[in-house]
C-alpha positions, 0 to 999 in steps of 0.5 A: 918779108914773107914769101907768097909761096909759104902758105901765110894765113890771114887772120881776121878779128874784131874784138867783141864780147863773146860772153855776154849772153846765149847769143854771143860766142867765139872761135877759131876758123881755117879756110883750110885744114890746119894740119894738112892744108886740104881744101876743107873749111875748119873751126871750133866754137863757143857760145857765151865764152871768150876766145881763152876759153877755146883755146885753155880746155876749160870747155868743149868747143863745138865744130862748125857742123854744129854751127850750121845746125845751131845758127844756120845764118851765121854758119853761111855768114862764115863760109861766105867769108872763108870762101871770099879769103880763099879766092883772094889769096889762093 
């Protein structure tokens, strides 16, 4: 059992090829700020990688303000998503 007051995360994924092409990517996104716990939506990206390449420093991964630039529709997507989890389980 874990506490409600600790602060727990909820991870959402759904297992997808993220290399299979230019419109294909992976990453990782926070409702919240990793390190401080501010209210600020955080995340990085790959366009045509796999979540190993985020996360083994083989590429450069791109912070979500370039997703907004990038893909302006899958950036609205995801901070719909980040804001319905934080209203759920804030």
């Amino acid at each position: 059992y874990i506490p409600d007051d600790l602060g727990t995360a909820v991870n959402v994924q759904a297992m997808v090829f993220g290399n299979m092409g230019d419109d294909c990517g992976t990453g990782v996104g926070f409702t919240r700020d990793p390190s401080t716990g501010e209210n600020i939506r955080y995340g990085e990206y790959l366009m045509n990688a796999q979540g190993e390449d985020v996360v083994a420093g083989i590429r450069t991964p791109q912070k979500l303000t370039q997703l907004q630039k990038a893909l302006p529709a899958i950036h609205k997507e995801l901070m719909d998503i980040f804001e319905l989890l934080e209203n759920h389980y804030h």
